[in-house]
PyMOL Python script that loads the backbone (N, CA, C, O; Angstrom):
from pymol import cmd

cmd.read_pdbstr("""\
ATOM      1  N   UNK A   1     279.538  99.214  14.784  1.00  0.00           N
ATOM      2  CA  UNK A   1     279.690  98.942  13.368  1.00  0.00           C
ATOM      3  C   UNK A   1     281.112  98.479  13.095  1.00  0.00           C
ATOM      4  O   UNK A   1     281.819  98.714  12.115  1.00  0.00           O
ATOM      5  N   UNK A   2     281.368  97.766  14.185  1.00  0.00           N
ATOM      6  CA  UNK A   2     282.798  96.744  13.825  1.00  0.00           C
ATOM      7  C   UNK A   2     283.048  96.014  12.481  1.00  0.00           C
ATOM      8  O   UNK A   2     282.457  94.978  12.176  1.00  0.00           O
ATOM      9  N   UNK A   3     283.995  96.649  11.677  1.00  0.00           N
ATOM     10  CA  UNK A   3     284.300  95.660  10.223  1.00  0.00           C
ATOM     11  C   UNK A   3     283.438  96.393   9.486  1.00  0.00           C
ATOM     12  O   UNK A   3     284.195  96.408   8.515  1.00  0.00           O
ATOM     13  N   UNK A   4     282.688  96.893   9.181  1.00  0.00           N
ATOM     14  CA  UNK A   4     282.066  97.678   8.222  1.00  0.00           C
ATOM     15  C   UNK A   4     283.453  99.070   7.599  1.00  0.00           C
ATOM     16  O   UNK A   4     284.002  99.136   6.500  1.00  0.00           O
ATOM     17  N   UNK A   5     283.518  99.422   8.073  1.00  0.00           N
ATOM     18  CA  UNK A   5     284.705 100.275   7.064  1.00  0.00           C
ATOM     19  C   UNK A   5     285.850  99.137   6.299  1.00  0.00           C
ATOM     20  O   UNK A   5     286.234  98.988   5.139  1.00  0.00           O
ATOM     21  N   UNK A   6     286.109  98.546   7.425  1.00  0.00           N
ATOM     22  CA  UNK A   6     286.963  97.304   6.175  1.00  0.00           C
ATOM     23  C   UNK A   6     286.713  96.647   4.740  1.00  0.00           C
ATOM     24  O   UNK A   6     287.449  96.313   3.811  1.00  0.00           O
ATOM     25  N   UNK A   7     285.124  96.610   5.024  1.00  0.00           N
ATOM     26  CA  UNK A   7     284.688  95.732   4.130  1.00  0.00           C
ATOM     27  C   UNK A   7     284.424  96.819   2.769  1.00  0.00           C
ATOM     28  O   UNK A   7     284.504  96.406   1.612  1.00  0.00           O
ATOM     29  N   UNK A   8     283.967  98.845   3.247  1.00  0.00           N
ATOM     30  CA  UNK A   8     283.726  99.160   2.769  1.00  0.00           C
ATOM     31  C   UNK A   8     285.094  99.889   1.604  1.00  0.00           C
ATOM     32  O   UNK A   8     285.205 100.507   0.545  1.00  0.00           O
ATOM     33  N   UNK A   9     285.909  99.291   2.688  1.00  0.00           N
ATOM     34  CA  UNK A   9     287.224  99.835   1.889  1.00  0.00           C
ATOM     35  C   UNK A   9     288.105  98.579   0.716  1.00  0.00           C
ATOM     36  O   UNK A   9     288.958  98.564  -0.172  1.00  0.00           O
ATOM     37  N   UNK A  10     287.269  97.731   1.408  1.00  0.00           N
ATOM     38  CA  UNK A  10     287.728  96.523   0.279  1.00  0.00           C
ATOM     39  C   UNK A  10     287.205  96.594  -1.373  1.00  0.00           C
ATOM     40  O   UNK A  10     287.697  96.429  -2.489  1.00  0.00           O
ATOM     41  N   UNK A  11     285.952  96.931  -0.794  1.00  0.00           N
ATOM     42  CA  UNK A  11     284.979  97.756  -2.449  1.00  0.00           C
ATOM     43  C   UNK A  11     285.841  98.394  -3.041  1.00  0.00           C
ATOM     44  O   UNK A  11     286.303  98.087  -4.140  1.00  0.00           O
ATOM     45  N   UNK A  12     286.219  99.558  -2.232  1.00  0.00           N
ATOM     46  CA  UNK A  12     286.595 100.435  -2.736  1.00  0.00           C
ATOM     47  C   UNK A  12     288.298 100.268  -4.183  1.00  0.00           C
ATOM     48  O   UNK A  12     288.788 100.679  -5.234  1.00  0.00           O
ATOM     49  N   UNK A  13     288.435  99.265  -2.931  1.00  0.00           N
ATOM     50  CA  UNK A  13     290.405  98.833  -3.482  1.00  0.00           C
ATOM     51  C   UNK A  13     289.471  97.964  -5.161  1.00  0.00           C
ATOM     52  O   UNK A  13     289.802  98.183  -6.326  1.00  0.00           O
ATOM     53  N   UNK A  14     288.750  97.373  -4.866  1.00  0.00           N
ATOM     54  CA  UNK A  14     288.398  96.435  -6.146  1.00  0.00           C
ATOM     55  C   UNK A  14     288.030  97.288  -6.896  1.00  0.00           C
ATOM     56  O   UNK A  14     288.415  97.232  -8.064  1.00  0.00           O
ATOM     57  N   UNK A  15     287.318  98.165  -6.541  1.00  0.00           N
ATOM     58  CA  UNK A  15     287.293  99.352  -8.229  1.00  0.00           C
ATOM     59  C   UNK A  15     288.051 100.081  -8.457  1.00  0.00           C
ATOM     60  O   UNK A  15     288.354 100.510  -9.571  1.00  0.00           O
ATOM     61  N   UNK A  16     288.674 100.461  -7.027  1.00  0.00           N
ATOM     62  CA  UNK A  16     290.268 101.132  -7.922  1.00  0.00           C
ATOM     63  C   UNK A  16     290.993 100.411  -8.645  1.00  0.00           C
ATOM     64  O   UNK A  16     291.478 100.874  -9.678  1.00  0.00           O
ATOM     65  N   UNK A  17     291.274  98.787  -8.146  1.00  0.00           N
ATOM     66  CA  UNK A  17     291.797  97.948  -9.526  1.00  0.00           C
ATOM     67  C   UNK A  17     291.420  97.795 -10.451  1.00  0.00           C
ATOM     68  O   UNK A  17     292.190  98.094 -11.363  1.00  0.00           O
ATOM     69  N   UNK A  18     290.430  97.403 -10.738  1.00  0.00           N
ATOM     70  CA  UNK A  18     289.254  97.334 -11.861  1.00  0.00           C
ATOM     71  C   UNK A  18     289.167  98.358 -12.449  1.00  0.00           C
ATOM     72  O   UNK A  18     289.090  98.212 -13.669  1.00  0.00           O
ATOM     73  N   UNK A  19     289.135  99.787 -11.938  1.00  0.00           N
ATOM     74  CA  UNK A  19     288.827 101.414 -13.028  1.00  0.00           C
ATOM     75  C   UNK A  19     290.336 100.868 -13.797  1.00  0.00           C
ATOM     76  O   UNK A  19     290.268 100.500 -14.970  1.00  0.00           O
ATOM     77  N   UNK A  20     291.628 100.842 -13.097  1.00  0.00           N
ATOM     78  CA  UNK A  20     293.002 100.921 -13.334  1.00  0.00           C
ATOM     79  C   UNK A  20     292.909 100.009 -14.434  1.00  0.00           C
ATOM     80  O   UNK A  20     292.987 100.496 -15.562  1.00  0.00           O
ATOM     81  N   UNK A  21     292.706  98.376 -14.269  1.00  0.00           N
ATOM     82  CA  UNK A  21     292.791  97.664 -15.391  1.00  0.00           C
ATOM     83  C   UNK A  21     291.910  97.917 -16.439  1.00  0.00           C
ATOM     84  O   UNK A  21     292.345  97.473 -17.502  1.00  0.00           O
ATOM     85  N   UNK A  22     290.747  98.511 -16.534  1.00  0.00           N
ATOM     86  CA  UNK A  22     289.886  98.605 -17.682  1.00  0.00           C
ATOM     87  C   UNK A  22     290.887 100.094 -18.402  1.00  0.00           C
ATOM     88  O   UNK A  22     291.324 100.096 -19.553  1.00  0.00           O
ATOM     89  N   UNK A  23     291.067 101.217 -17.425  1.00  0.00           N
ATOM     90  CA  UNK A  23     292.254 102.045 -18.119  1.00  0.00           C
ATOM     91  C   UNK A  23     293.549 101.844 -18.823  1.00  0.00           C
ATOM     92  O   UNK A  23     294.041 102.590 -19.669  1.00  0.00           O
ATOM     93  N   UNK A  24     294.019 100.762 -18.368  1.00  0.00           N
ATOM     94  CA  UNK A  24     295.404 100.473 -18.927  1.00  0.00           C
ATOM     95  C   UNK A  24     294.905  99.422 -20.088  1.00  0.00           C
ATOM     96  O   UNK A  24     295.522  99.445 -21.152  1.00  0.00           O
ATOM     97  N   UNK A  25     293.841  98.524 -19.935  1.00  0.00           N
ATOM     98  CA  UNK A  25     292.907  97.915 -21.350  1.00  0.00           C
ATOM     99  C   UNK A  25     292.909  98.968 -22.760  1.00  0.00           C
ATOM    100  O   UNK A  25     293.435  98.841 -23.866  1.00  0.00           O
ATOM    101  N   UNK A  26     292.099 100.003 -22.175  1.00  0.00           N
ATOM    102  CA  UNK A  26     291.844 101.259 -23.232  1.00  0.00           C
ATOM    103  C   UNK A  26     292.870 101.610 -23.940  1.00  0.00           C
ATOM    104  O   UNK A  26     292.890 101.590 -25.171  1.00  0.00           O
ATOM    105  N   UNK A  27     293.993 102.031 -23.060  1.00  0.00           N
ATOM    106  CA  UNK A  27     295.113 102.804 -23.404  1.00  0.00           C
ATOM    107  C   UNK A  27     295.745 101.936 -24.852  1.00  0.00           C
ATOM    108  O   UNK A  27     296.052 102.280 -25.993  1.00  0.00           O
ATOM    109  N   UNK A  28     295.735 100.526 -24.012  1.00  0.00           N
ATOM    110  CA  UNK A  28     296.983  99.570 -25.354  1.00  0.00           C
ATOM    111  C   UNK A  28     295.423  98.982 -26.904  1.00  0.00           C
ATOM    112  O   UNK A  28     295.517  98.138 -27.795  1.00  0.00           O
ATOM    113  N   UNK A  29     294.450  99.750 -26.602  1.00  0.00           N
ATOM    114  CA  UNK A  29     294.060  99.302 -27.689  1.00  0.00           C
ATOM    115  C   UNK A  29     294.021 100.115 -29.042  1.00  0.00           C
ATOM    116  O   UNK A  29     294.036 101.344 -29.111  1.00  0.00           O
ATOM    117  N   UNK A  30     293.961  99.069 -30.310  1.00  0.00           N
ATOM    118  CA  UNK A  30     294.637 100.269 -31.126  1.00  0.00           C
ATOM    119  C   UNK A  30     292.461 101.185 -31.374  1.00  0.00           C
ATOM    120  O   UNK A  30     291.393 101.039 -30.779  1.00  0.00           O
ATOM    121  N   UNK A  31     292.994 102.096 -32.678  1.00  0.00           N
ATOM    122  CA  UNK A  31     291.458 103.073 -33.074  1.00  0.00           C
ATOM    123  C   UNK A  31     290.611 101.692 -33.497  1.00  0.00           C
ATOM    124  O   UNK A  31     289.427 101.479 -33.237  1.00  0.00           O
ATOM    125  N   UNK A  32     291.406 100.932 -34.120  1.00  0.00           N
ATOM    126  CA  UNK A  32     289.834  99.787 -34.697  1.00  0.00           C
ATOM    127  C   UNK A  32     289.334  99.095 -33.402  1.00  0.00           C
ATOM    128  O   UNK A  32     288.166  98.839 -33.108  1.00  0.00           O
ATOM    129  N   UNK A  33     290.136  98.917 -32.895  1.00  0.00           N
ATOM    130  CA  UNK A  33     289.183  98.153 -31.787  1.00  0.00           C
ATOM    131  C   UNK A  33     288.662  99.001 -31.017  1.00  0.00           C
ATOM    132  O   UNK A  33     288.104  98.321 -30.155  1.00  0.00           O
ATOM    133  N   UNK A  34     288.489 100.125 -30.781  1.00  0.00           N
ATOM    134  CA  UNK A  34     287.794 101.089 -29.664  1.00  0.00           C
ATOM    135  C   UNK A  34     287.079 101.794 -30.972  1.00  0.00           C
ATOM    136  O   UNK A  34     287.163 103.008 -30.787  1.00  0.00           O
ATOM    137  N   UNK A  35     286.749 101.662 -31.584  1.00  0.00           N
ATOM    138  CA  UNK A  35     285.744 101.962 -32.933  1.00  0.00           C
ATOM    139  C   UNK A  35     284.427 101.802 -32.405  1.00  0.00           C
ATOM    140  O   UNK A  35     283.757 102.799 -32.136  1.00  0.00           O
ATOM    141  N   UNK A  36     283.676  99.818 -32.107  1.00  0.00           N
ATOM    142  CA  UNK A  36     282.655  99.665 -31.963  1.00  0.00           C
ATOM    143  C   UNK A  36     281.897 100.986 -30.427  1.00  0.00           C
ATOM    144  O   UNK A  36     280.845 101.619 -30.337  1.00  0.00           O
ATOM    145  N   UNK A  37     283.161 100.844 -29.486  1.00  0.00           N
ATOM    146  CA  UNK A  37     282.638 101.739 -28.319  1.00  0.00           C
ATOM    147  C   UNK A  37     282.263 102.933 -28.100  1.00  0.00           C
ATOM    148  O   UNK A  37     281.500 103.498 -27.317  1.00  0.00           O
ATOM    149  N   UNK A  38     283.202 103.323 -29.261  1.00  0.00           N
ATOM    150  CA  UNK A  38     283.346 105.079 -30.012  1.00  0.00           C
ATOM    151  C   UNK A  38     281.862 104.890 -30.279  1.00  0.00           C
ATOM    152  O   UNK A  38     281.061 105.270 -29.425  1.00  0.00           O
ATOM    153  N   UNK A  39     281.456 104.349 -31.367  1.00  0.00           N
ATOM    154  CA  UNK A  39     280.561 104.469 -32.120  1.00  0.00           C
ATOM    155  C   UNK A  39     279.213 104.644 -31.243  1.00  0.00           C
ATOM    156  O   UNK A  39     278.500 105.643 -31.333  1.00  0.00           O
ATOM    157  N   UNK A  40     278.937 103.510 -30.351  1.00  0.00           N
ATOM    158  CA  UNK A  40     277.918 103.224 -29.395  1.00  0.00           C
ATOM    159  C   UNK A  40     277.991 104.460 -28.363  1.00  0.00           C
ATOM    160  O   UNK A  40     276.860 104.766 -27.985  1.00  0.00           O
ATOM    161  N   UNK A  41     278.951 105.209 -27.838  1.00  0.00           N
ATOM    162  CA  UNK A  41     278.941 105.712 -27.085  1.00  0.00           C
ATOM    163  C   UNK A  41     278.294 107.157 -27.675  1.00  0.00           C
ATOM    164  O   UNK A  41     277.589 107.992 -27.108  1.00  0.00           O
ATOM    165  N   UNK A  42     278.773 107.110 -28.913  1.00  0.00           N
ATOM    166  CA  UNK A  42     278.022 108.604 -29.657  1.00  0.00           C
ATOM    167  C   UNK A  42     277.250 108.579 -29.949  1.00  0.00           C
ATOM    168  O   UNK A  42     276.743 109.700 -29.904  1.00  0.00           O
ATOM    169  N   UNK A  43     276.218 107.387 -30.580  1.00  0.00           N
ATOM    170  CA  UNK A  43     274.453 106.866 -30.564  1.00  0.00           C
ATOM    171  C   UNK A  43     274.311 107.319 -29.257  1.00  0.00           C
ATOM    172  O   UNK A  43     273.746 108.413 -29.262  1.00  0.00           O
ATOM    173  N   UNK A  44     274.601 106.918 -28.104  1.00  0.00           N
ATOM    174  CA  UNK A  44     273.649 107.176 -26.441  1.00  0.00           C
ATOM    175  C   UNK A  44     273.856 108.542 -26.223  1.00  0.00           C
ATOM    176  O   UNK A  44     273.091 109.189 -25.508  1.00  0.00           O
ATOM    177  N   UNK A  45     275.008 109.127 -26.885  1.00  0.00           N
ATOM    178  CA  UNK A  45     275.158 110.832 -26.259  1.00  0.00           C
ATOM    179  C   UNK A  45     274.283 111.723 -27.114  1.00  0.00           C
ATOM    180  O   UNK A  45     273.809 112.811 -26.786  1.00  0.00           O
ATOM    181  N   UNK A  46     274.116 110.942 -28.519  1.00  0.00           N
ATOM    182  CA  UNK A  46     273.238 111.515 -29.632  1.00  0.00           C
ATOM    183  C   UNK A  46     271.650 111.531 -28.564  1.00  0.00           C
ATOM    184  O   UNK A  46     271.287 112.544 -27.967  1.00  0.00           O
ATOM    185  N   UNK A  47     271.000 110.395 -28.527  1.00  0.00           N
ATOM    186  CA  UNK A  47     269.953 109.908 -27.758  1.00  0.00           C
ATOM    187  C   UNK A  47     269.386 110.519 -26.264  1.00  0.00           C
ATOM    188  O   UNK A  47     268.223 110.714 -25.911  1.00  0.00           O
ATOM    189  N   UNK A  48     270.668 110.743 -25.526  1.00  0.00           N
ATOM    190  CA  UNK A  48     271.017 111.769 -24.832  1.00  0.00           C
ATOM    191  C   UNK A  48     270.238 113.191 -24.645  1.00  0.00           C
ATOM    192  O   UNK A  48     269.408 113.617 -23.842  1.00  0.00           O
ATOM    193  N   UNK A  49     270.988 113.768 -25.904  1.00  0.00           N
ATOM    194  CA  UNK A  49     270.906 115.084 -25.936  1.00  0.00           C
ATOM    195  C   UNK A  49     269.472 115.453 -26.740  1.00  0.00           C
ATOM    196  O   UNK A  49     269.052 116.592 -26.534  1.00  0.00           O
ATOM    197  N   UNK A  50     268.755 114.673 -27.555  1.00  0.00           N
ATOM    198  CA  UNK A  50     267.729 114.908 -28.014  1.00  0.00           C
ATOM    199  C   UNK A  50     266.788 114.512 -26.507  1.00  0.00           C
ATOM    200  O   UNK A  50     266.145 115.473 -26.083  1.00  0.00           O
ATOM    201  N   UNK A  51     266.707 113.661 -25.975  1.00  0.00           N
ATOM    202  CA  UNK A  51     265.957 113.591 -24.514  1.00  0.00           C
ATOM    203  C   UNK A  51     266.327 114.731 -23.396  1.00  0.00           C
ATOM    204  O   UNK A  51     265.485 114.824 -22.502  1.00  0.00           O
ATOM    205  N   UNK A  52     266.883 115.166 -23.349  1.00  0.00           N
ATOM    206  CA  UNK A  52     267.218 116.534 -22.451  1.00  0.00           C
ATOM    207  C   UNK A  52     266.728 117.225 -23.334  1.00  0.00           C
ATOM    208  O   UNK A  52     265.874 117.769 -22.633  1.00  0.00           O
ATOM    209  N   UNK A  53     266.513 117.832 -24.751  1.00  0.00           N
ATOM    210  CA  UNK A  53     266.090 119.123 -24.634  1.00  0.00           C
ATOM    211  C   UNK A  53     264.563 119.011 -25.192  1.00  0.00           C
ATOM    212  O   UNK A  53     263.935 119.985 -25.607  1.00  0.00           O
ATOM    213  N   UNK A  54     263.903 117.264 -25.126  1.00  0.00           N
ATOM    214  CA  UNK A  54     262.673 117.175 -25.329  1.00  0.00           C
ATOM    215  C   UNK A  54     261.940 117.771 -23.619  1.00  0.00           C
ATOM    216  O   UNK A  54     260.982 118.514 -23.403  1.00  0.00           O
ATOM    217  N   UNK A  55     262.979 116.988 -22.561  1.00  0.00           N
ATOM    218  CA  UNK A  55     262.529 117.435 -20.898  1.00  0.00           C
ATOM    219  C   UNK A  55     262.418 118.818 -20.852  1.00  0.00           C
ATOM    220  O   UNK A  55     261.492 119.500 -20.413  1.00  0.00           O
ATOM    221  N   UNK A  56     263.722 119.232 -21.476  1.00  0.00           N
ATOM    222  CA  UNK A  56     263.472 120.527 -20.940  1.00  0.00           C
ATOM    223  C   UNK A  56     262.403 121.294 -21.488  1.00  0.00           C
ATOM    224  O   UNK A  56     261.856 122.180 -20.830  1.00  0.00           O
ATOM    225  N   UNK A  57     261.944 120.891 -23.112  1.00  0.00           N
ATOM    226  CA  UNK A  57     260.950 121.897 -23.548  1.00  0.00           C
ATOM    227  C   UNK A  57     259.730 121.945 -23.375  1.00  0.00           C
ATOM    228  O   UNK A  57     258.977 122.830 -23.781  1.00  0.00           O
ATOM    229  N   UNK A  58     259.169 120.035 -22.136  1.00  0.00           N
ATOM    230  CA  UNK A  58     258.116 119.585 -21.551  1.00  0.00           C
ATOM    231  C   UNK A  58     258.606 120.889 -19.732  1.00  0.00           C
ATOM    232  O   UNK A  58     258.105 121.998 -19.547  1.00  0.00           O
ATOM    233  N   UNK A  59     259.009 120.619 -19.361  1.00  0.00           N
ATOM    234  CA  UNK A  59     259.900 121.453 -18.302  1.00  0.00           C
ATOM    235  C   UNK A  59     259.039 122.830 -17.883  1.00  0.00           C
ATOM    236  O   UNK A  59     258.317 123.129 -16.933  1.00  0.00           O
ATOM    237  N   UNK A  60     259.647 123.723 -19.483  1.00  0.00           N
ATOM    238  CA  UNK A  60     259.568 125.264 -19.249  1.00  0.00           C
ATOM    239  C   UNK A  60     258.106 125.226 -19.350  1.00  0.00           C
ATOM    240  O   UNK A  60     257.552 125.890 -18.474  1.00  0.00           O
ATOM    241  N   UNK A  61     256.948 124.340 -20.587  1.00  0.00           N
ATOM    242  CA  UNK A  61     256.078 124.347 -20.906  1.00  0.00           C
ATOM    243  C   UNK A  61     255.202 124.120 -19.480  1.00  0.00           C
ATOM    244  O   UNK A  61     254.161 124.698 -19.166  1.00  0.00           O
ATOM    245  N   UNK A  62     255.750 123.368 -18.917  1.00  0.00           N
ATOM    246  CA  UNK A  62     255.046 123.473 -17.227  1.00  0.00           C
ATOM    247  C   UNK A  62     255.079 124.306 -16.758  1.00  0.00           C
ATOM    248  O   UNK A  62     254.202 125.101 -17.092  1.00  0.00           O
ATOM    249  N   UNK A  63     255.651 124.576 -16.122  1.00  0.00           N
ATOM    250  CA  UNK A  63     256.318 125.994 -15.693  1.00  0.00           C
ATOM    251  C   UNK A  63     255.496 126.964 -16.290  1.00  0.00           C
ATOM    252  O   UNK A  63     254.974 127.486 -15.304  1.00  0.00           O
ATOM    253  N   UNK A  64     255.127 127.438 -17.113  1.00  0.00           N
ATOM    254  CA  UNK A  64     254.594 128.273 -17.454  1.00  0.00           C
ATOM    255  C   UNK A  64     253.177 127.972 -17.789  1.00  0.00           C
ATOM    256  O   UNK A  64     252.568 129.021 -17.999  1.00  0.00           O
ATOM    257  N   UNK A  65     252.428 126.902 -17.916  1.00  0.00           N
ATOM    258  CA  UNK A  65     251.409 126.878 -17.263  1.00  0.00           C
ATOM    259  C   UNK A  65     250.996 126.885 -15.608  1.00  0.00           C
ATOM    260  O   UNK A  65     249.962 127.022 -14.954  1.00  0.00           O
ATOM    261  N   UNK A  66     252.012 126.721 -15.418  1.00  0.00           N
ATOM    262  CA  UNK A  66     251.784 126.599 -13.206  1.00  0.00           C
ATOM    263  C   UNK A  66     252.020 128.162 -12.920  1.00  0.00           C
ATOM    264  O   UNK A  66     251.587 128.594 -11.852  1.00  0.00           O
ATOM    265  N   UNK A  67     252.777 129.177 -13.934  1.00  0.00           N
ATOM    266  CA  UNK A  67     252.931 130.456 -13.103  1.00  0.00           C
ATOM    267  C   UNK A  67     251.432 131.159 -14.235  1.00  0.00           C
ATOM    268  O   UNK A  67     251.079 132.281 -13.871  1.00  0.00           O
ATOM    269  N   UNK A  68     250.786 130.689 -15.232  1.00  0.00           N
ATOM    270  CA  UNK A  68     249.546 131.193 -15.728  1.00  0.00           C
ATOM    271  C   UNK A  68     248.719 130.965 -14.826  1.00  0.00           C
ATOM    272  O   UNK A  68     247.981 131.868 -14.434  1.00  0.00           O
ATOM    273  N   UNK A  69     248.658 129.573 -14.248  1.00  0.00           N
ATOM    274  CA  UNK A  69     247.567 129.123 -12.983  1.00  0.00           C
ATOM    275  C   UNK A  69     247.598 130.052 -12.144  1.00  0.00           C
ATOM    276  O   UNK A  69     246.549 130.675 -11.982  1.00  0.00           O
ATOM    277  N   UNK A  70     248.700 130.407 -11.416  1.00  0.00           N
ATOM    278  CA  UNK A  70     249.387 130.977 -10.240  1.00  0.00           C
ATOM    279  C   UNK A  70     248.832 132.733 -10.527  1.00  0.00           C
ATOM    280  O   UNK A  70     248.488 133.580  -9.704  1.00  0.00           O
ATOM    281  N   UNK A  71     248.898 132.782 -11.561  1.00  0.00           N
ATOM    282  CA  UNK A  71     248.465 134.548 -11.684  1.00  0.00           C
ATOM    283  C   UNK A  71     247.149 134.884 -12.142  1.00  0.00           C
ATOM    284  O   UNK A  71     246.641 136.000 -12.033  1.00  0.00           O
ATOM    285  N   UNK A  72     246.647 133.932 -12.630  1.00  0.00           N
ATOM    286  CA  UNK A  72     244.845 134.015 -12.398  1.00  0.00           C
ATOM    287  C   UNK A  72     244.361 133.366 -11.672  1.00  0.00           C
ATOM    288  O   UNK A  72     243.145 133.241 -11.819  1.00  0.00           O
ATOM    289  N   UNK A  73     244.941 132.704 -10.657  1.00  0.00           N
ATOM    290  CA  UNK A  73     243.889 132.547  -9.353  1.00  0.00           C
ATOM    291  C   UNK A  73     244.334 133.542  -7.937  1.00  0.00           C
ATOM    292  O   UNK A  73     243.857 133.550  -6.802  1.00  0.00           O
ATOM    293  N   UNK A  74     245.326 134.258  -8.487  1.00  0.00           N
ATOM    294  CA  UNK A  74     245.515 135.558  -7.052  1.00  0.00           C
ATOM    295  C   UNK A  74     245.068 136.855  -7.722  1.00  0.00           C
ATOM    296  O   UNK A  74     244.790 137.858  -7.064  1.00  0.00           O
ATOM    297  N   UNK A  75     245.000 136.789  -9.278  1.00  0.00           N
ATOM    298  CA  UNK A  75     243.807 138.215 -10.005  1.00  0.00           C
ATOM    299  C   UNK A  75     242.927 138.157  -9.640  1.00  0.00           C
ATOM    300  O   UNK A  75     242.063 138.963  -9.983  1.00  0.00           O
TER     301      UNK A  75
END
""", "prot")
cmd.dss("prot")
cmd.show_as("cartoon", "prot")
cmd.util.cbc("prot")
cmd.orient("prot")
């Protein structure tokens, strides 16, 4: 596997530049312009968190039909 770590370390250097420049982007922008991202980013975490605790309440609801199954077919 000659050149494969090179190449995989070349990835690597381009998103460490890339994380770095999109960070130092963020940093110099003022609140209005990081507004629209703010905003969008708290719709998907909103969206988010109502889908996790719809899973989870599909989840336990399994779960507890599989351990009802589970204890009337070994009664």
């Amino acid at each position: 596997m000659k050149g494969g770590r090179s190449k995989a370390d070349s990835r690597n250097n381009d998103n460490k530049y890339a994380s770095k420049a999109g960070g130092d982007m963020w940093k110099s922008m003022s609140e209005a312009q990081k507004a629209p991202f703010v905003a969008k980013a708290e719709k998907r975490r909103n969206k988010y968190n109502k889908n996790i605790v719809a899973y989870n309440k599909r989840l336990v609801s399994f779960l507890r039909k599989m351990m009802i199954g589970n204890l009337t077919r070994k009664g």
